[in-house]
N, C-alpha and C positions, 0 to 999 in steps of 0.2 A: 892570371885568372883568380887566386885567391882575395889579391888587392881590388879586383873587380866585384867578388862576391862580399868582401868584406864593406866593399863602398857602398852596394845595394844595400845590405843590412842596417849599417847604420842610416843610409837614408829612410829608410821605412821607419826605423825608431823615431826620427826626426817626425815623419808626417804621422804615425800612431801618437804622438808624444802633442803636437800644433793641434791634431784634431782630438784629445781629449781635453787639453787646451780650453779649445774652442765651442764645446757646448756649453752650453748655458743650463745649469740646473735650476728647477720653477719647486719650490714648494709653498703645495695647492693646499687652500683650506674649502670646502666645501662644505653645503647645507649640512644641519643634522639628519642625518637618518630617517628618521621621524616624520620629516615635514613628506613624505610623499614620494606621487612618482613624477614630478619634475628634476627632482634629486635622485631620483635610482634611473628612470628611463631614458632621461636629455641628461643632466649635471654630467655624473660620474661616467656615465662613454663618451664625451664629450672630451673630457680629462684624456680619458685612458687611449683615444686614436688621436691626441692634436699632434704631436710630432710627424704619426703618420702621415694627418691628411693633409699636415703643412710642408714637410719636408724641411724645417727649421730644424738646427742644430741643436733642442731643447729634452730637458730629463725631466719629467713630470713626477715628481714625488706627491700624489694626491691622497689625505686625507680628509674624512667626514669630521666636521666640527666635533659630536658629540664623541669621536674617536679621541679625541687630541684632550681632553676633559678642561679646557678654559672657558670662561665666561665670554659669549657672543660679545660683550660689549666692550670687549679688551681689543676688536679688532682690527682697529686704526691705530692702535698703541704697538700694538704687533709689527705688524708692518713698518711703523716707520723705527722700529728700533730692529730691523732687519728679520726676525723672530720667521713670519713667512713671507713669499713674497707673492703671492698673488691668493686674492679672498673671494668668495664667493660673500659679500659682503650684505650682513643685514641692516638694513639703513635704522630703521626703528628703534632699536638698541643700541647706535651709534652716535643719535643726534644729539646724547648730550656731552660730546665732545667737539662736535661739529656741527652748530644749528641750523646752517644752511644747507644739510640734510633733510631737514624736517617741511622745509618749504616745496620738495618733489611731492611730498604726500600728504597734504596736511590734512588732519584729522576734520571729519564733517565736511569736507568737499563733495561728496557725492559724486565725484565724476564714473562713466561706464570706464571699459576695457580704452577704447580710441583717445578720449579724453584723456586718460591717465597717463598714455602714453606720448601723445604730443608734449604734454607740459612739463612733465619729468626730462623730455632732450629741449625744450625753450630753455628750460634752468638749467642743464646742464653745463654752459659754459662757467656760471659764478661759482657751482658747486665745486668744480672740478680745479676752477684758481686756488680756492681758498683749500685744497685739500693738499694740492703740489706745496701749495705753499707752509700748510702746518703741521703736513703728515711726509709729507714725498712721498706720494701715494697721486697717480693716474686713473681715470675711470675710462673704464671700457665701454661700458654702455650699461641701462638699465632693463630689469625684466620685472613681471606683478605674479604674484604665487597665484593672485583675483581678489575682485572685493573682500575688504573685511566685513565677517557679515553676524550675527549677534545668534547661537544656540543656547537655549535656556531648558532646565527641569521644569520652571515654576511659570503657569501659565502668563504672557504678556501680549495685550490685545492693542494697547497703546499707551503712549509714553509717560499718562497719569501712572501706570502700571509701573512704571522704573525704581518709584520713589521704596527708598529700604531695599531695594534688589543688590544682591553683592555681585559683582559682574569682576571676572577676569579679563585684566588687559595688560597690554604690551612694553608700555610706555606711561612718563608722566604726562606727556601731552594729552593722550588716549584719557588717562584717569582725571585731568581738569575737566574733557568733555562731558564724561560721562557725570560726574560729581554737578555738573551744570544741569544736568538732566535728572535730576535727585535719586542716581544712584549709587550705591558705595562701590569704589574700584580698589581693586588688591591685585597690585603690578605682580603676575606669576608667570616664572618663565614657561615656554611651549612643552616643554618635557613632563614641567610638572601639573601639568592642567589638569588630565585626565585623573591623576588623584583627586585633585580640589572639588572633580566635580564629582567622582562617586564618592567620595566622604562627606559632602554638602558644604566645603569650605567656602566653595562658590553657589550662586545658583544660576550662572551664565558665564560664558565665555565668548571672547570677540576673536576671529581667526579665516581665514579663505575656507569656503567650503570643502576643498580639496585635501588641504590637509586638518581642517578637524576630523574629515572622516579617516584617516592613513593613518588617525594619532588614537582612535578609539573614540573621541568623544560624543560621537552619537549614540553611541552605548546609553548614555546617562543624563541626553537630552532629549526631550521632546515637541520641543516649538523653535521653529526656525523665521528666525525676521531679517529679512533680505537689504537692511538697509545697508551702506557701502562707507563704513566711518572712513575708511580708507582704501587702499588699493592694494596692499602689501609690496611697495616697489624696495625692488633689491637692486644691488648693483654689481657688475665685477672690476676689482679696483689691482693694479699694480704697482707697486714698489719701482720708482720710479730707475733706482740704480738697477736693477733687473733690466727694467725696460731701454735703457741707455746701452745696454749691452748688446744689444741687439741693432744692427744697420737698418739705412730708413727705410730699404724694399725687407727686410725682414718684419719689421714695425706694420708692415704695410699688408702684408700679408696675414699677422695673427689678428691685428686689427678685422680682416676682412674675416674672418671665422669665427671671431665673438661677435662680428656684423650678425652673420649668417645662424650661426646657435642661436643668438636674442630672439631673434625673429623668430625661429621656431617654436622658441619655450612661449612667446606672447602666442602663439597661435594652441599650442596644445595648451595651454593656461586656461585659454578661452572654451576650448573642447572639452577638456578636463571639469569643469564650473557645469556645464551641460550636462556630461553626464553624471554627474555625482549628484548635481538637483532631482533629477528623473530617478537617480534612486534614494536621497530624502525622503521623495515624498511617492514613492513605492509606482511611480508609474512603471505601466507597461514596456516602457523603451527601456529601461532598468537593466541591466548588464552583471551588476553585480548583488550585491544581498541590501534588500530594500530593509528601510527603516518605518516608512509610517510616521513620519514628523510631519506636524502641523508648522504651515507654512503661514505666518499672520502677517499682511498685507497692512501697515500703517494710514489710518486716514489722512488725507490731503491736507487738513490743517495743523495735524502733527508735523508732516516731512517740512513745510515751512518753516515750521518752527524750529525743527532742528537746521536747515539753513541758514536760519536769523540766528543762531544763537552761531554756527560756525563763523561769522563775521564778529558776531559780539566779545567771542570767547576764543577760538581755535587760534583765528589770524590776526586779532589784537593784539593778543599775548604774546605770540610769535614772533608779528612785527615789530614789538617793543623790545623784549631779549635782541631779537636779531639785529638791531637797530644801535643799539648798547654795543655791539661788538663789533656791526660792520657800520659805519654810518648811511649809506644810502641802500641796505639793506632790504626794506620796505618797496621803495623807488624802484630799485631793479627788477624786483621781484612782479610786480604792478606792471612792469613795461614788456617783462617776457613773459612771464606767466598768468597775469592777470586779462588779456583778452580771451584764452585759453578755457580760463573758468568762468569768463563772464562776471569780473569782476572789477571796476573803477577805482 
């Protein structure tokens, strides 16, 4: 009986021992803080129940970017030097490591919510080659925080109105746009915008309505112009030796939960852009504490003009950089994502 009780025990050592083994430990970097409640109400429960609602042998160690105190734009660097292994990743601060980033969202497209999302998974296959291949980094799929949309202190009726305006933005992309449009851009990260704009370092900022209002900055704006420089698309990216660790019905399965999350955040993204406009501009449907921002409606031969100049300016430049590093860069880009945007 002893030798029998003795053989149990060390069998259970053995299977406690295989199945500590055998999980797989995930550390999560997720959005800042800051950006909202796509980050506190989908991101971070999202994290916090995947083991459960997959039943995958996984330890979710999830942190908030702004927790962890490194620069957004270190996040492809991160990863593939093992640092974390799966990102809540910001594409915009990413693409000057990876430019064929930058072709999911290109600055001045103007596309809605549907638009942004078709053509961000048209490109997704080139993205995600060239990402395995010079990150070992995986994309899961893409989500939009919503248009980027232009809140200013200093009254702007139309785009004569740009010129000398100091505008906070994102990216260097963002800041050739804008400078094409003769106004000054001062690349400031999201954290620090809300200073910029109550010290008057700025006198506008580009950002999803959703989270300029989560971040304060309707505080210290007062004109809101609805134009869509961009979409704000993010991605969730994994470390590929992570992902290898996991069997192909395991694969298959987390797979189908970042399926299922995406979708949801593009739906409350969309719901989110609603209500936060209704309380902008202080309507009755308003839910939360109304602002009284003037909402300026661009004349028709302005919006053109900034569509010509997204050809002249945004996706020229783009395509030539990207051209330089990938050669049929342009090419690809034109055959998957170019009937998308209505573009030859």
């Amino acid at each position: 009986m002893k030798r029998i009780i003795a053989a149990i025990v060390i069998f259970i050592g053995f299977v406690t021992a295989w199945q500590m083994l055998s999980v797989v430990k995930i550390k999560v970097v997720g959005q800042p803080s800051s950006t909202g409640l796509i980050a506190s109400q989908l991101e971070q429960p999202f994290f916090a129940t995947l083991q459960k609602n997959t039943g995958i042998p996984i330890e979710v160690d999830f942190k908030t970017l702004d927790k962890l105190g490194f620069e957004d734009t270190y996040e492809l660097y991160m990863m593939k030097d093992g640092v974390f292994d799966l990102v809540s990743l910001r594409l915009i601060q990413n693409t000057q490591h990876e430019i064929t980033l930058e072709g999911l969202d290109l600055v001045g497209l103007n596309l809605d919510f549907a638009k942004a999302r078709t053509l961000a998974y048209a490109y997704l296959p080139v993205v995600d080659k060239h990402l395995q291949e010079k990150f070992h980094v995986k994309l899961l799929g893409f989500w939009s925080f919503g248009p980027q949309v232009l809140f200013c202190s200093k009254e702007i009726s139309r785009l004569s109105d740009f010129k000398k305006i100091k505008i906070r933005v994102s990216s260097a992309a963002m800041a050739q746009f804008v400078t094409s449009l003769g106004a000054i851009p001062a690349v400031i990260s999201f954290d620090e915008t809300k200073n910029a704009l109550q010290n008057h370092i700025v006198d506008c900022a580009i950002s999803s309505a959703t989270s300029a209002s989560a971040a304060g900055w309707l505080e210290f704006t007062k004109y809101y112009l609805p134009i869509a420089f961009n979409n704000g698309i993010n991605a969730y990216a994994i470390w590929l030796s992570k992902w290898n660790l996991l069997s192909d019905k395991q694969q298959e399965i987390l797979q189908a939960a970042f399926d299922k999350h995406i979708d949801n955040i593009w739906q409350y993204s969309q719901k989110l852009r609603k209500e936060t406009e209704d309380c902008i501009m202080a309507k009755d449907a308003c839910k939360g504490k109304k602002y009284e921002i003037i909402k300026i409606e661009l004349p028709g031969e302005d919006q053109a003009y900034i569509n010509n100049k997204f050809k002249n300016t945004s996706f020229k430049k783009w395509a030539e950089s990207c051209n330089q590093e990938y050669p049929n860069c342009e090419k690809e880009w034109l055959s998957l994502a170019g009937p998308v945007a209505g573009i030859k």
